[in-house]
N, C-alpha and C positions, 0 to 999 in steps of 0.2 A: 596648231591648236595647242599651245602653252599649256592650257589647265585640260587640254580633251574633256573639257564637260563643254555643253550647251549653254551660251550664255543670256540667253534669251527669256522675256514672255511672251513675245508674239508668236511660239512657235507653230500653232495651227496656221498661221496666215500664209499667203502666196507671195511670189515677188521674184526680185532679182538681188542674188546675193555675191560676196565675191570673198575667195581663196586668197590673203596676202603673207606672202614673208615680213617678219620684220627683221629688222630692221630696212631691208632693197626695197621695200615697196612693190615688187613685182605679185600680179593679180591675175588669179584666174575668174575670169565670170561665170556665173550661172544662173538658173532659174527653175524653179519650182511651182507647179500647182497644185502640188500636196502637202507639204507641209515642208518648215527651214529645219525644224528637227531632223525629220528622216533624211533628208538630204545631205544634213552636215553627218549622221550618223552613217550615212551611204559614202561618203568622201570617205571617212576618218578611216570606218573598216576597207576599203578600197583601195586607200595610200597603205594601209600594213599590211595588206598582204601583197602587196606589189602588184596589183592588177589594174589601179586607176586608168580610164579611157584618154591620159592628157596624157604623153610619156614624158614631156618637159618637167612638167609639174610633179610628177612619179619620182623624175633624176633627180629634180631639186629637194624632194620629199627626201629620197634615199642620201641623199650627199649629206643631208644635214641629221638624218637622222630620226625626221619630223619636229624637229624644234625650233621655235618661232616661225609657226607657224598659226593663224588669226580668221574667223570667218568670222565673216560682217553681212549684215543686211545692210543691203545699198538702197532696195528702194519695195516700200511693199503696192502691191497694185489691187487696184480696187473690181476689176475686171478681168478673168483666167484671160479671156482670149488677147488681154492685152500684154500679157508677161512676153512673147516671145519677140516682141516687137521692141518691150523696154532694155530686152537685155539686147539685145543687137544694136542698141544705141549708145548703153555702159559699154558695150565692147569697141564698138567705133570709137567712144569717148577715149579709151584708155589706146587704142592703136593708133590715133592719132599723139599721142602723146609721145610715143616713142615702140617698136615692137620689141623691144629688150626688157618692156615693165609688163608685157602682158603675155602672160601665158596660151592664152587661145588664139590658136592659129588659123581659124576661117573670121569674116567678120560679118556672116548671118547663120544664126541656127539651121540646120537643116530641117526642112519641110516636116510639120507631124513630129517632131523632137521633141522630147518635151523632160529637160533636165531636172 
């Protein structure tokens, strides 16, 4: 998070967002039915205090500092019950790609999750 603000107007809306470094590209996926603000405000306080639930993404947090670091809306969805489904798609999408760009290590949300 370069500028740690919120970059957003959509931020009431739902969806599937993703956690990148830049310049590697490596991405962690997520998703939310409450809001991209709280969420990314849920990350941000989460990587400084060294508590986040990813500890890859934690390491990579801590090695660098938090710097260049980017959170993007990947995709907003139109229907709650549909988020959990679209993000295990962006995370197949990106495991397929390579597991060295993606930071999430299962490749379906667990059951009732709701990131």
């Amino acid at each position: 998070f370069r500028s740690l603000e919120f970059p957003f107007q959509d931020e009431e809306k739902f969806g599937v967002y993703k956690i990148e470094t830049v310049p590697e590209g490596k991405v962690y996926i997520g998703s939310t039915i409450d809001s991209f603000r709280k969420k990314f405000l849920k990350h941000k306080k989460d990587l400084k205090e060294h508590r986040h639930e990813n500890s890859s993404l934690q390491r990579c947090w801590n090695e660098t500092r938090g710097k260049n670091f980017r959170f993007d809306i990947v995709e907003l969805c139109k229907n709650k019950g549909d988020v959990l489904d679209r993000e295990k798609s962006w995370i197949d999408y990106y495991l397929k790609k390579g597991k060295s760009i993606c930071f999430n290590h299962i490749k379906r949300p667990a059951p009732g999750r709701r990131s």
